[in-house]
N, CA, C and O atoms as a GROMACS GRO file, in nm:
protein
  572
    1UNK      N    1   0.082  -0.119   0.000
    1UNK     CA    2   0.000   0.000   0.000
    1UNK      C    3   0.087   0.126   0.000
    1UNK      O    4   0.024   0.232   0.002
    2UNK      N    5   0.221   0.132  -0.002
    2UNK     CA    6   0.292   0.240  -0.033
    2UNK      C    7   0.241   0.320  -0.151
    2UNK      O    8   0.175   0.258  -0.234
    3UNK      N    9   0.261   0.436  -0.167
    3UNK     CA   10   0.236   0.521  -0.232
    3UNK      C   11   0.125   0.540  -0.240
    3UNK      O   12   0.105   0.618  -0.334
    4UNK      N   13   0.003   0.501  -0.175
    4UNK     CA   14  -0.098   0.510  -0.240
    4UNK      C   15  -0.174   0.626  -0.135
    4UNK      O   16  -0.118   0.699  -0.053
    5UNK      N   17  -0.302   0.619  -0.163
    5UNK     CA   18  -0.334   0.789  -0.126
    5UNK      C   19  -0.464   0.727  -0.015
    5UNK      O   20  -0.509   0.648  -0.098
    6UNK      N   21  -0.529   0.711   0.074
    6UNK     CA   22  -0.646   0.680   0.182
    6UNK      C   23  -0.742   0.642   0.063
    6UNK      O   24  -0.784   0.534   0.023
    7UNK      N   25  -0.760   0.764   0.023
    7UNK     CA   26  -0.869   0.818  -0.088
    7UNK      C   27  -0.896   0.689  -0.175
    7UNK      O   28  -0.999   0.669  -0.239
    8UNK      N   29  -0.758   0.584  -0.164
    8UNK     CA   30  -0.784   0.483  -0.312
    8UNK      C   31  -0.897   0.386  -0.254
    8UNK      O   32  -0.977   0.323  -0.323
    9UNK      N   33  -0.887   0.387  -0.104
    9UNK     CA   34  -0.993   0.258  -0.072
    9UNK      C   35  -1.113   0.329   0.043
    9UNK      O   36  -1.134   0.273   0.150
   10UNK      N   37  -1.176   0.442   0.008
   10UNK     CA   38  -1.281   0.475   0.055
   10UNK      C   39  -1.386   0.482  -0.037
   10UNK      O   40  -1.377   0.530  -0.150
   11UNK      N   41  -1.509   0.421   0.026
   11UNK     CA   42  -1.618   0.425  -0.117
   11UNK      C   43  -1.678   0.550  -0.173
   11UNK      O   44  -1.672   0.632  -0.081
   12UNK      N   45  -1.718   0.591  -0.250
   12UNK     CA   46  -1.743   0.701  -0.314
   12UNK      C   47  -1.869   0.769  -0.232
   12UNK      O   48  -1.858   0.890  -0.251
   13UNK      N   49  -1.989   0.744  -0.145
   13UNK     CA   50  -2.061   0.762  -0.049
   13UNK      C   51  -1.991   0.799   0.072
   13UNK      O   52  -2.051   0.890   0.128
   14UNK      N   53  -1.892   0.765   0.131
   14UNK     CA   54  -1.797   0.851   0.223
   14UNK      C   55  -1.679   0.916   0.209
   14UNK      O   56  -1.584   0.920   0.287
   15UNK      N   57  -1.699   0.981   0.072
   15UNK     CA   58  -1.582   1.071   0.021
   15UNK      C   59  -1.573   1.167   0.083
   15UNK      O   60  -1.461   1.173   0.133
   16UNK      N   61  -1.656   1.278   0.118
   16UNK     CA   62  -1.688   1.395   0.121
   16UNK      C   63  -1.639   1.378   0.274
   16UNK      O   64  -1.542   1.451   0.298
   17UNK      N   65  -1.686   1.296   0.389
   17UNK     CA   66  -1.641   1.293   0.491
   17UNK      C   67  -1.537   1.293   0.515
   17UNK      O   68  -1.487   1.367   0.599
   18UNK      N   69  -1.470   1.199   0.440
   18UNK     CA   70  -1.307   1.134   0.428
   18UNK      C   71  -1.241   1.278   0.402
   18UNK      O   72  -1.126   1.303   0.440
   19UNK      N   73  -1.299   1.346   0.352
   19UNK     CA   74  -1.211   1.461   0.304
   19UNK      C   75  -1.224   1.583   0.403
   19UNK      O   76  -1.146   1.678   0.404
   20UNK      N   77  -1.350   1.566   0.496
   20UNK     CA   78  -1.322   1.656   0.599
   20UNK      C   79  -1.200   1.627   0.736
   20UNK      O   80  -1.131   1.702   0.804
   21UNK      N   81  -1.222   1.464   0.727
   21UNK     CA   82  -1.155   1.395   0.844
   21UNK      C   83  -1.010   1.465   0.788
   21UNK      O   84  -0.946   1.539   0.864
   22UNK      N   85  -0.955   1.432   0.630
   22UNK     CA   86  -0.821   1.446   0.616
   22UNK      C   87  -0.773   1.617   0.619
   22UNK      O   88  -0.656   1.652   0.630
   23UNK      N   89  -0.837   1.669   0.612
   23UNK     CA   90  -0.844   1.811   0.667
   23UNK      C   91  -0.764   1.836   0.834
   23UNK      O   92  -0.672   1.897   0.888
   24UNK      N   93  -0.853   1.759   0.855
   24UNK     CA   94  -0.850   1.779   1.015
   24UNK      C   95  -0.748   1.688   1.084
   24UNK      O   96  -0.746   1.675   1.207
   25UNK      N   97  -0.696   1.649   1.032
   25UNK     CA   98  -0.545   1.504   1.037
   25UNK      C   99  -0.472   1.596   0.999
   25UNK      O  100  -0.427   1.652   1.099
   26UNK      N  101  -0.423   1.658   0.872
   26UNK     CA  102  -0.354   1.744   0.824
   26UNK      C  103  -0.316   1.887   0.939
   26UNK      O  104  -0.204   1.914   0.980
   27UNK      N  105  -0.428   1.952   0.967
   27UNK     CA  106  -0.389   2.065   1.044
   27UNK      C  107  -0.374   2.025   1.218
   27UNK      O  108  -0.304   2.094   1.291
   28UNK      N  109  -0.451   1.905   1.270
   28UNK     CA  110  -0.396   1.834   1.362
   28UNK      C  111  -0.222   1.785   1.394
   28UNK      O  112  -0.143   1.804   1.486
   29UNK      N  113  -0.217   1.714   1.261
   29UNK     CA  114  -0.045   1.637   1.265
   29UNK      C  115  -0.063   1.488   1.332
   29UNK      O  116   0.035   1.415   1.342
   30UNK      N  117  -0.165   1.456   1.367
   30UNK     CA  118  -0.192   1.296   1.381
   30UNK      C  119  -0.341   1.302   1.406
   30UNK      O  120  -0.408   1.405   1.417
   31UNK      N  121  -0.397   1.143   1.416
   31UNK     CA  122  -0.519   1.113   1.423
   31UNK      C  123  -0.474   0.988   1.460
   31UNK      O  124  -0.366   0.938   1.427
   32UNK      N  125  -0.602   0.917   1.563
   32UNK     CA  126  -0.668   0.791   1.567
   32UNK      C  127  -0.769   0.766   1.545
   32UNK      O  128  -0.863   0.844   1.551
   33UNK      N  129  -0.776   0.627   1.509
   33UNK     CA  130  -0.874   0.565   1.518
   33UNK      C  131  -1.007   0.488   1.426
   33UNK      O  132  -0.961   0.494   1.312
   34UNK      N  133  -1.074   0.455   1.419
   34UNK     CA  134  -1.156   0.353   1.323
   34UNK      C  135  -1.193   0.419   1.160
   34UNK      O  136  -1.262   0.521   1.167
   35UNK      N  137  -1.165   0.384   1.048
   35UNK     CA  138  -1.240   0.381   0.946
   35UNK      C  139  -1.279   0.256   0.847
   35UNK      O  140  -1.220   0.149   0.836
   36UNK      N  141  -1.382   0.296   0.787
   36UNK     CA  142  -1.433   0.184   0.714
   36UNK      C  143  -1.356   0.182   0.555
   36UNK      O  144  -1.384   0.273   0.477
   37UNK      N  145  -1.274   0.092   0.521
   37UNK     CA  146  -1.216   0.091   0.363
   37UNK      C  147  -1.256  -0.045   0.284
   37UNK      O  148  -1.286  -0.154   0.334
   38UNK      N  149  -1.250  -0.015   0.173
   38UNK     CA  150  -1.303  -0.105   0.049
   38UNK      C  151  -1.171  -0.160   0.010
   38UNK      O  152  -1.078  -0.079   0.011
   39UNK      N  153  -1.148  -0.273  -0.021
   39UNK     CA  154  -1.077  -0.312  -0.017
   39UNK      C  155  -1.027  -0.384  -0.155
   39UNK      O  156  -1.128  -0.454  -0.170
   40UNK      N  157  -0.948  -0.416  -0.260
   40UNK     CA  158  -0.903  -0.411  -0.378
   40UNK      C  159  -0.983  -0.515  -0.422
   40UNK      O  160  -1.010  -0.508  -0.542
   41UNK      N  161  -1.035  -0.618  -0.355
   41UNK     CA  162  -1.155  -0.722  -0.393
   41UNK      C  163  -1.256  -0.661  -0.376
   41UNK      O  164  -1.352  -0.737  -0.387
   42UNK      N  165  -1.290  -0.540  -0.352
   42UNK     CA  166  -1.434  -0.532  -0.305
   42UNK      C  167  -1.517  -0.553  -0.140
   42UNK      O  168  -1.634  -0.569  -0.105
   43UNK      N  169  -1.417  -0.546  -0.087
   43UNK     CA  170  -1.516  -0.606   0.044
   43UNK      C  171  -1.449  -0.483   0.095
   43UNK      O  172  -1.353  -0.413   0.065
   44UNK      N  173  -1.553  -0.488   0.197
   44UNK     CA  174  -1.554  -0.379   0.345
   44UNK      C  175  -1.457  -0.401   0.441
   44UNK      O  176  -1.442  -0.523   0.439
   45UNK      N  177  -1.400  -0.366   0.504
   45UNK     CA  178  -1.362  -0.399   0.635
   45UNK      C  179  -1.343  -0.231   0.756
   45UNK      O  180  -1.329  -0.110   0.738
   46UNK      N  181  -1.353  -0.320   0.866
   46UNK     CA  182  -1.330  -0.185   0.958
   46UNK      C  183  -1.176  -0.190   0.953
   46UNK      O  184  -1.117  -0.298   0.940
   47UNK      N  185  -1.132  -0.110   0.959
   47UNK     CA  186  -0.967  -0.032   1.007
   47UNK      C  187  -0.939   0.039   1.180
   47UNK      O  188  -0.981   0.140   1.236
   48UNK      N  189  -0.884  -0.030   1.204
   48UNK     CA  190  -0.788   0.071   1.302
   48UNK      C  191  -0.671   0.135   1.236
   48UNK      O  192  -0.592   0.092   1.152
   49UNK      N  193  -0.684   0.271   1.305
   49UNK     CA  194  -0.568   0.326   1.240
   49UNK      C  195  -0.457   0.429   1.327
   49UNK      O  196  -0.519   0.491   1.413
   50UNK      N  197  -0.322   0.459   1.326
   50UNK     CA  198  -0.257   0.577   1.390
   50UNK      C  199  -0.217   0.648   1.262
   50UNK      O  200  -0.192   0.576   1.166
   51UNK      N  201  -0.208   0.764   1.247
   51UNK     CA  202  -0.157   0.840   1.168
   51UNK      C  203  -0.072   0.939   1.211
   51UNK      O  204  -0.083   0.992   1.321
   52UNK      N  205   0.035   0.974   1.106
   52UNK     CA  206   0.083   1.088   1.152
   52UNK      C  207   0.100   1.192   1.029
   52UNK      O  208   0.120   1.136   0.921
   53UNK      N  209   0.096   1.316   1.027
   53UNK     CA  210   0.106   1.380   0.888
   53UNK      C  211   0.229   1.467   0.867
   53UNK      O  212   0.253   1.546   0.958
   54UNK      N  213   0.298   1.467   0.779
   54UNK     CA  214   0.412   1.527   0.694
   54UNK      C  215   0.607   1.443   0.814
   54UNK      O  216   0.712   1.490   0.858
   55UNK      N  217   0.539   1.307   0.809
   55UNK     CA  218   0.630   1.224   0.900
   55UNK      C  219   0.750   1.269   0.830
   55UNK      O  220   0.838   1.330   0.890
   56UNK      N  221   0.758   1.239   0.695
   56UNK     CA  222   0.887   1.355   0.601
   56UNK      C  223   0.819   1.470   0.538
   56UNK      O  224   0.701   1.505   0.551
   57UNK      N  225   0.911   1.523   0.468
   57UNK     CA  226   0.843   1.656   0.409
   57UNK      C  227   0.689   1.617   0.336
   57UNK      O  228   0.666   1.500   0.308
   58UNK      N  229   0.600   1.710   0.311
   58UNK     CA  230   0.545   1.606   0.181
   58UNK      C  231   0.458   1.433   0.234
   58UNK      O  232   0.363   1.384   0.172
   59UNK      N  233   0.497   1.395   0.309
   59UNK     CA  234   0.456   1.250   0.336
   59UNK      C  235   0.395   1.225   0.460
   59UNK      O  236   0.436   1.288   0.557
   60UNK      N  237   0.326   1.162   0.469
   60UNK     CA  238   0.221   1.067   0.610
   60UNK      C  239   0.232   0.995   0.621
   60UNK      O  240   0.223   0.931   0.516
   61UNK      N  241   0.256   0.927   0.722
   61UNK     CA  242   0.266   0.798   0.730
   61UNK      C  243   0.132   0.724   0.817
   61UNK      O  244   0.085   0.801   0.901
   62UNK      N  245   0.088   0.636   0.813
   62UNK     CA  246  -0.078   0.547   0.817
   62UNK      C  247  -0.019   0.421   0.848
   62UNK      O  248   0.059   0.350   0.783
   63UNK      N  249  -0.079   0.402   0.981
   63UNK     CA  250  -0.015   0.208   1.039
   63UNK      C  251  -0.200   0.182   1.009
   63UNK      O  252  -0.287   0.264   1.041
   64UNK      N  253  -0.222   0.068   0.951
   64UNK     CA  254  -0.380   0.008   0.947
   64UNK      C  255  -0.385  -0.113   1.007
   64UNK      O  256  -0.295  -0.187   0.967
   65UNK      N  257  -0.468  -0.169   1.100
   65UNK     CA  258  -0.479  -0.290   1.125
   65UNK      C  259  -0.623  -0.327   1.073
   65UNK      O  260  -0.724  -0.256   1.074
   66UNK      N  261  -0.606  -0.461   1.024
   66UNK     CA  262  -0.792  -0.516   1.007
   66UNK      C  263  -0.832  -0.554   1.112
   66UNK      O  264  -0.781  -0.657   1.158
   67UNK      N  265  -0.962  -0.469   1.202
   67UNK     CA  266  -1.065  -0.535   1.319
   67UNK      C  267  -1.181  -0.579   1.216
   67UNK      O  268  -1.272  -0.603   1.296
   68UNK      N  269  -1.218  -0.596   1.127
   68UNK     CA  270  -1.298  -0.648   1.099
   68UNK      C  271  -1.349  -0.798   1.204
   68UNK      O  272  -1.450  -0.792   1.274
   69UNK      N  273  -1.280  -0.896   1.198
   69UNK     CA  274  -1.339  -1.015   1.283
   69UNK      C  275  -1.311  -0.989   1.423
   69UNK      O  276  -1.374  -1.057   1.504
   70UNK      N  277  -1.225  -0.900   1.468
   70UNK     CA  278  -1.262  -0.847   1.594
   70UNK      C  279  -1.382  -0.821   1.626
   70UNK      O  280  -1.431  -0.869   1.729
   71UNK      N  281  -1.445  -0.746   1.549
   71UNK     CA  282  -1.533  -0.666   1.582
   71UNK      C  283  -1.683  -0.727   1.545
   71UNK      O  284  -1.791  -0.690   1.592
   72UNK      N  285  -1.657  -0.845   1.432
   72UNK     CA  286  -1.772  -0.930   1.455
   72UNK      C  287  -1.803  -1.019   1.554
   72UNK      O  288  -1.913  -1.044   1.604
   73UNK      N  289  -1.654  -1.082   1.587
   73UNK     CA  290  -1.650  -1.153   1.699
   73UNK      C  291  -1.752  -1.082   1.811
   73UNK      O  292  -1.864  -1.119   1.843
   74UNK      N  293  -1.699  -1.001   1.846
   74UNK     CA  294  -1.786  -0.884   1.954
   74UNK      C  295  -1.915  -0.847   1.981
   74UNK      O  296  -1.978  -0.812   2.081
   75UNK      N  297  -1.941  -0.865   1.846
   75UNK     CA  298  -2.113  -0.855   1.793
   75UNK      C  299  -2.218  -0.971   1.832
   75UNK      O  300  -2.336  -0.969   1.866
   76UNK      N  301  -2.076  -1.125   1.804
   76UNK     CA  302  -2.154  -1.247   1.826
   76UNK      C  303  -2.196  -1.236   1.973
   76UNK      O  304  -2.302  -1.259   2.032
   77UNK      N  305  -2.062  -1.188   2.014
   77UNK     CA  306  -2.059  -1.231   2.181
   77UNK      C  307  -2.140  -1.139   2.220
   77UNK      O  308  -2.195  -1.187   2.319
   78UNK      N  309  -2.178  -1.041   2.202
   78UNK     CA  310  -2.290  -0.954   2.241
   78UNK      C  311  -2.436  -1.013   2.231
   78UNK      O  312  -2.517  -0.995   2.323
   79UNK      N  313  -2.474  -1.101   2.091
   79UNK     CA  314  -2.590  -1.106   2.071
   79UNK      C  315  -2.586  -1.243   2.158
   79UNK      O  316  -2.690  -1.257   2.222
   80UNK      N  317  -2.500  -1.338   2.175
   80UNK     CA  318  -2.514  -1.420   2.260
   80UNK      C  319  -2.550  -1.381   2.385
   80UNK      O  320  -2.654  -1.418   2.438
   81UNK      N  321  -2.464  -1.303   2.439
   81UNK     CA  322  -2.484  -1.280   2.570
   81UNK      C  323  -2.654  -1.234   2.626
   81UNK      O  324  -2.710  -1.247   2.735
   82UNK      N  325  -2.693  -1.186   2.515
   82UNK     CA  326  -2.862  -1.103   2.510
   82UNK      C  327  -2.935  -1.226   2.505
   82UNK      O  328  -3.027  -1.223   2.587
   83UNK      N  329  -2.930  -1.332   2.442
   83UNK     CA  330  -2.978  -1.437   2.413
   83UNK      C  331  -2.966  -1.544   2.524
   83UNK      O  332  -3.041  -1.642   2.533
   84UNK      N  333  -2.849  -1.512   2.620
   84UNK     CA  334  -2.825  -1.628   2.762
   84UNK      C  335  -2.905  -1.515   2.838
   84UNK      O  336  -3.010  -1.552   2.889
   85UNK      N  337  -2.870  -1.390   2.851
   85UNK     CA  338  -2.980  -1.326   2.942
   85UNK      C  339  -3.124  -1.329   2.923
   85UNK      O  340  -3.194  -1.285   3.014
   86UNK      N  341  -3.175  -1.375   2.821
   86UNK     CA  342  -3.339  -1.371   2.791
   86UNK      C  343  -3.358  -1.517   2.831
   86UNK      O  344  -3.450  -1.529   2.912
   87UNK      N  345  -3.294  -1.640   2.795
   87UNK     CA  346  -3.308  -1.746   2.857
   87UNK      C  347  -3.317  -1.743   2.980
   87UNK      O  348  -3.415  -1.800   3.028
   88UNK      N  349  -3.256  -1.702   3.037
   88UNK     CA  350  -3.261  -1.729   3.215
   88UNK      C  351  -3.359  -1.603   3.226
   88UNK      O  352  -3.426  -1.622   3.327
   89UNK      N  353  -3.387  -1.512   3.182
   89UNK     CA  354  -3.541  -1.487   3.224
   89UNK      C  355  -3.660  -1.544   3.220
   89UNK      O  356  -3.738  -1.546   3.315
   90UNK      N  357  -3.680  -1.598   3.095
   90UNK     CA  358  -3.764  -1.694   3.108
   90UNK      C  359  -3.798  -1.823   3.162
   90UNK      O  360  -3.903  -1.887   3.152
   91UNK      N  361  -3.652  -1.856   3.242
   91UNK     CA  362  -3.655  -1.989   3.295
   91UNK      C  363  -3.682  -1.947   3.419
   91UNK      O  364  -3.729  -2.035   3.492
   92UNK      N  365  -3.664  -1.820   3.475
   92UNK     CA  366  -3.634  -1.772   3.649
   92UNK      C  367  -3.835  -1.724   3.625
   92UNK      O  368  -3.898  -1.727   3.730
   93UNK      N  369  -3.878  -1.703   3.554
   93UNK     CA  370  -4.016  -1.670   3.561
   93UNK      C  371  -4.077  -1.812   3.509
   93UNK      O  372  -4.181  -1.837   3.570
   94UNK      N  373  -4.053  -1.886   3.440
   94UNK     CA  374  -4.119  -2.043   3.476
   94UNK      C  375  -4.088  -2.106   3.575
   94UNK      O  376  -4.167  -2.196   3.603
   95UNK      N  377  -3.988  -2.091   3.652
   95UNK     CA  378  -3.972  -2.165   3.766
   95UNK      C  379  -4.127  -2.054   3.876
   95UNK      O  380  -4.220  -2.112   3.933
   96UNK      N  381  -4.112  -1.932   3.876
   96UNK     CA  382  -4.191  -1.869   3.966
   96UNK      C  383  -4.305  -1.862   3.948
   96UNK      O  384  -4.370  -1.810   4.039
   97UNK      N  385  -4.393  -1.922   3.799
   97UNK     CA  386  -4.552  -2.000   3.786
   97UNK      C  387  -4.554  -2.074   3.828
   97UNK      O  388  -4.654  -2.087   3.900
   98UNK      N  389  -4.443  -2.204   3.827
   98UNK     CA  390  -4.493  -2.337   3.842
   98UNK      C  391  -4.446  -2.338   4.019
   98UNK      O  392  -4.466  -2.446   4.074
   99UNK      N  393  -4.383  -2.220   4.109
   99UNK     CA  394  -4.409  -2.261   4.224
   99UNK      C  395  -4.520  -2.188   4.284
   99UNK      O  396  -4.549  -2.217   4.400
  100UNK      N  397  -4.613  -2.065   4.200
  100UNK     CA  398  -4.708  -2.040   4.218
  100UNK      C  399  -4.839  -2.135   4.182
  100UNK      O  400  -4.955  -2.147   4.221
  101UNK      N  401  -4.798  -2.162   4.137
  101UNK     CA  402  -4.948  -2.275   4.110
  101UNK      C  403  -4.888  -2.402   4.204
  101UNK      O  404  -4.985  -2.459   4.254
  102UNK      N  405  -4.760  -2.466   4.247
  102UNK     CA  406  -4.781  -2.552   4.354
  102UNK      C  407  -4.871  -2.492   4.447
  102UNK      O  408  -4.971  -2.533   4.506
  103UNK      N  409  -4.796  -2.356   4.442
  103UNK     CA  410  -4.897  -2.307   4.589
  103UNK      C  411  -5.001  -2.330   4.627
  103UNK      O  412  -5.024  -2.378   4.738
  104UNK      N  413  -5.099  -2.296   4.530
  104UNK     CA  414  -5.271  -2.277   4.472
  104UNK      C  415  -5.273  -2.427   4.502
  104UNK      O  416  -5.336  -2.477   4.595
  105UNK      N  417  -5.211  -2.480   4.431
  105UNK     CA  418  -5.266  -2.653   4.456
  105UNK      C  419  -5.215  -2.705   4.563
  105UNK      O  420  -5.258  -2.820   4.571
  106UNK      N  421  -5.152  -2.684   4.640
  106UNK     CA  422  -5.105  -2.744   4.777
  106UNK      C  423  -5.257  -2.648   4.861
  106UNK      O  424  -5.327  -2.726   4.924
  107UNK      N  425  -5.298  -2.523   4.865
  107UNK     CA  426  -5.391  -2.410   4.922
  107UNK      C  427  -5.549  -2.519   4.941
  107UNK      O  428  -5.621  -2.558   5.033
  108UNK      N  429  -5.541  -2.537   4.739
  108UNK     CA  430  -5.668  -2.628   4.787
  108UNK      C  431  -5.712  -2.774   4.834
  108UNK      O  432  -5.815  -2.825   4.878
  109UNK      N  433  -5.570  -2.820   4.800
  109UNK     CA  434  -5.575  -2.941   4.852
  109UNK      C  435  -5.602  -2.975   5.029
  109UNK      O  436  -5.663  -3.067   5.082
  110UNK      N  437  -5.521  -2.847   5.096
  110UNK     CA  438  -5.547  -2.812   5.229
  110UNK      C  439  -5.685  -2.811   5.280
  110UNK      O  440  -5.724  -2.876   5.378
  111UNK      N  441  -5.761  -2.728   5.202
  111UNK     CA  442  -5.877  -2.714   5.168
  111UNK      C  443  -5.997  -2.787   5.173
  111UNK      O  444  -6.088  -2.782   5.256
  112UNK      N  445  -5.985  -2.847   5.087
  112UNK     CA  446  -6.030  -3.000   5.061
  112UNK      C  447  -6.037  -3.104   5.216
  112UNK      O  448  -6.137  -3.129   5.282
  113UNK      N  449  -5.913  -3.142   5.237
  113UNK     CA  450  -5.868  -3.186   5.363
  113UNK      C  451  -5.928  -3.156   5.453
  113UNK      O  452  -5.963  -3.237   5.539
  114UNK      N  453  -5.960  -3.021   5.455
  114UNK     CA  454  -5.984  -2.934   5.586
  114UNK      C  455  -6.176  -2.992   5.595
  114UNK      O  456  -6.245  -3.043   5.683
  115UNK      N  457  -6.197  -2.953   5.463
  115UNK     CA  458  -6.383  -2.986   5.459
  115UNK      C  459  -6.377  -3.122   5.452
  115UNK      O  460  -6.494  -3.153   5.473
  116UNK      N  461  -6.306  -3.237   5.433
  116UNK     CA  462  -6.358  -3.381   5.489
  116UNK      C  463  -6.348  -3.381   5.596
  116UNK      O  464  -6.446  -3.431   5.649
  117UNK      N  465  -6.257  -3.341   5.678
  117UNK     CA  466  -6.238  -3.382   5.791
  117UNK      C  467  -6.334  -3.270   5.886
  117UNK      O  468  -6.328  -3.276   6.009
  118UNK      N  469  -6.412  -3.181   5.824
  118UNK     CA  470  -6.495  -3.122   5.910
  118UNK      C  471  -6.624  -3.208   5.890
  118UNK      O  472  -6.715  -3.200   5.972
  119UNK      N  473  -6.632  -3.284   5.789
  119UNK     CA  474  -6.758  -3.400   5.730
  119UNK      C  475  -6.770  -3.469   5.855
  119UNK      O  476  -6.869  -3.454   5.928
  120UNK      N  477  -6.655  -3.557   5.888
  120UNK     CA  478  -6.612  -3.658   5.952
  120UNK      C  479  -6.651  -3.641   6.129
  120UNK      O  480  -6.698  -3.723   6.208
  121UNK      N  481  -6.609  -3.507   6.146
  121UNK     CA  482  -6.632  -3.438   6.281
  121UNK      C  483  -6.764  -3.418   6.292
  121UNK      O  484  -6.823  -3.480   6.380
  122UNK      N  485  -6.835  -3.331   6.208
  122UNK     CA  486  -6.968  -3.272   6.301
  122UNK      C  487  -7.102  -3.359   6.227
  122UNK      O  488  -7.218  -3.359   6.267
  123UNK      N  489  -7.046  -3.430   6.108
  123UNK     CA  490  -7.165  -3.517   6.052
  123UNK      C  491  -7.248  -3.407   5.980
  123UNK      O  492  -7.366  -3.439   5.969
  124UNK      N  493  -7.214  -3.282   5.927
  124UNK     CA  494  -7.326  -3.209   5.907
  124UNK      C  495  -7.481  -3.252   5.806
  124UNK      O  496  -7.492  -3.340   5.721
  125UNK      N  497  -7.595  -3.144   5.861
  125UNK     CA  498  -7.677  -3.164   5.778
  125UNK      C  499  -7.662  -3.209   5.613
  125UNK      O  500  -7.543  -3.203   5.582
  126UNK      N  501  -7.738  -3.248   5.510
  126UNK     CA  502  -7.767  -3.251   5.397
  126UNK      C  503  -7.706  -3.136   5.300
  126UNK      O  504  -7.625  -3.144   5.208
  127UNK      N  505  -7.764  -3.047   5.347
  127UNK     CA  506  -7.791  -2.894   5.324
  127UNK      C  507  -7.605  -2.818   5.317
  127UNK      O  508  -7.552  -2.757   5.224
  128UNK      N  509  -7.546  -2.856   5.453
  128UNK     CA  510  -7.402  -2.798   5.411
  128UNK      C  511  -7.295  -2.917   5.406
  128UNK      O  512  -7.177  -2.886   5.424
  129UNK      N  513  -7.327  -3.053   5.381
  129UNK     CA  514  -7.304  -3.156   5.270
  129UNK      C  515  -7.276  -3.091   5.116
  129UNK      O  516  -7.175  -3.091   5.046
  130UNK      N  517  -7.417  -3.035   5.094
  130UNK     CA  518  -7.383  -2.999   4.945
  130UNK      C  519  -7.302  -2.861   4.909
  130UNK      O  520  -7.231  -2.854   4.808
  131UNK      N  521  -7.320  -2.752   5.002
  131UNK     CA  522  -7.205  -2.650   5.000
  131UNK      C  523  -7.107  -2.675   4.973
  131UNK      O  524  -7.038  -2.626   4.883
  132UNK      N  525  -7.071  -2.792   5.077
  132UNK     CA  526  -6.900  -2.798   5.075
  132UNK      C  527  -6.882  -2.891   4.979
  132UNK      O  528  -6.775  -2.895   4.918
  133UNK      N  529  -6.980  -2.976   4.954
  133UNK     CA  530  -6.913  -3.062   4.806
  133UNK      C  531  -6.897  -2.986   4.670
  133UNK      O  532  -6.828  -3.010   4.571
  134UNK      N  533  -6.989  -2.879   4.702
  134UNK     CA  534  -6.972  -2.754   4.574
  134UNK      C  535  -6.870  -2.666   4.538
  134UNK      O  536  -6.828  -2.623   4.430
  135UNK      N  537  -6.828  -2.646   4.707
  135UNK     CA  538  -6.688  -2.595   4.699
  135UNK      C  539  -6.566  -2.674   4.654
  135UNK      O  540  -6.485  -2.633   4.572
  136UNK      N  541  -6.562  -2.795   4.717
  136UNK     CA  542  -6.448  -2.871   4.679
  136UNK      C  543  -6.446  -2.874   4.493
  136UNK      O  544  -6.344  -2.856   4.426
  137UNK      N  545  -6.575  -2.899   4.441
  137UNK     CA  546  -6.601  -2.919   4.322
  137UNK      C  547  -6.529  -2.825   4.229
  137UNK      O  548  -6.469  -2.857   4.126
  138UNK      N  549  -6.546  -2.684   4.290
  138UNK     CA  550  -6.545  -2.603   4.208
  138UNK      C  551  -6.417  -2.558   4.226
  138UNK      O  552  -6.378  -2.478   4.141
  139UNK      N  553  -6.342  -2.588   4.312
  139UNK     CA  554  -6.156  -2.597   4.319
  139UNK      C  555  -6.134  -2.727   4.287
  139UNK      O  556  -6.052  -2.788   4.356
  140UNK      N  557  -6.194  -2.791   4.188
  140UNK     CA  558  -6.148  -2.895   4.092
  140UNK      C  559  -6.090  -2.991   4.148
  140UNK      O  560  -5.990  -3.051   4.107
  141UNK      N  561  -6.181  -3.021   4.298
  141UNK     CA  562  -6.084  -3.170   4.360
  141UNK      C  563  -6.214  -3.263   4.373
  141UNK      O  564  -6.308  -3.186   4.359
  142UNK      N  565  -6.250  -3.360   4.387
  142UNK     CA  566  -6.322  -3.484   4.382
  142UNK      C  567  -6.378  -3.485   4.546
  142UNK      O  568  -6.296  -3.502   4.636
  143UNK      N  569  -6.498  -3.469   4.572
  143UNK     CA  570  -6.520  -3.453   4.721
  143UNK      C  571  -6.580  -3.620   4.752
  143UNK      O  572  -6.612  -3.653   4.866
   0.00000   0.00000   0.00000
């Protein structure tokens, strides 16, 4: 990439920027940091970059590294990480239905229990016989 000018591998949609940034590198005397370049096949990649300007008379000198798979890497591990955190939400709130409804069903089963064994004790009338078999009924246990 000697001799060659930034300008050769920026796409024609971020020219105009590129040309404010190199403005501002120029009357700076260095710059860091990320740009996006096109690359002699055609593909994208992100850049890290240090620059320095007129390193000799006339000349700049530009160190580039490719983060491209850095930086996808990063992306994965991000969307993973969103994806282990939504799992264990949903598992920490199914665990907290299904010990809410033990509850309910341990509540009426108590329940239940409680009205046979008041059957058993006072012998009641006919009349609150069928109450409480209505109740049990209707908390869905077998009186």
């Amino acid at each position: 990439m000697l001799s060659k000018a930034i300008f050769d591998f920026i796409q024609p949609k971020n020219r105009s920027a590129a040309e404010e940034a190199w403005k501002s590198f120029t009357e700076q005397g260095e710059q860091r940091g990320v740009i996006e370049l096109c690359r002699a096949d055609g593909k994208l990649i992100e850049a890290e970059f240090s620059a320095k300007a007129h390193f000799l008379p006339g000349r700049h000198l530009s160190v580039l590294r490719d983060i491209t798979d850095r930086w996808n890497a990063e992306a994965e591990r991000a969307r993973l990480l969103e994806q282990e955190t939504r799992a264990r939400r949903e598992a920490e709130e199914s665990s907290r239905l299904k010990d809410e409804f033990q509850r309910d069903q341990d509540s009426d089963r108590l329940g239940v229990v409680a009205d046979h064994a008041l059957l058993r004790e006072k012998q009641p009338d006919a009349d609150q016989r069928r109450r409480r078999s209505s109740a049990a009924e209707q908390r869905g246990e077998a009186f």
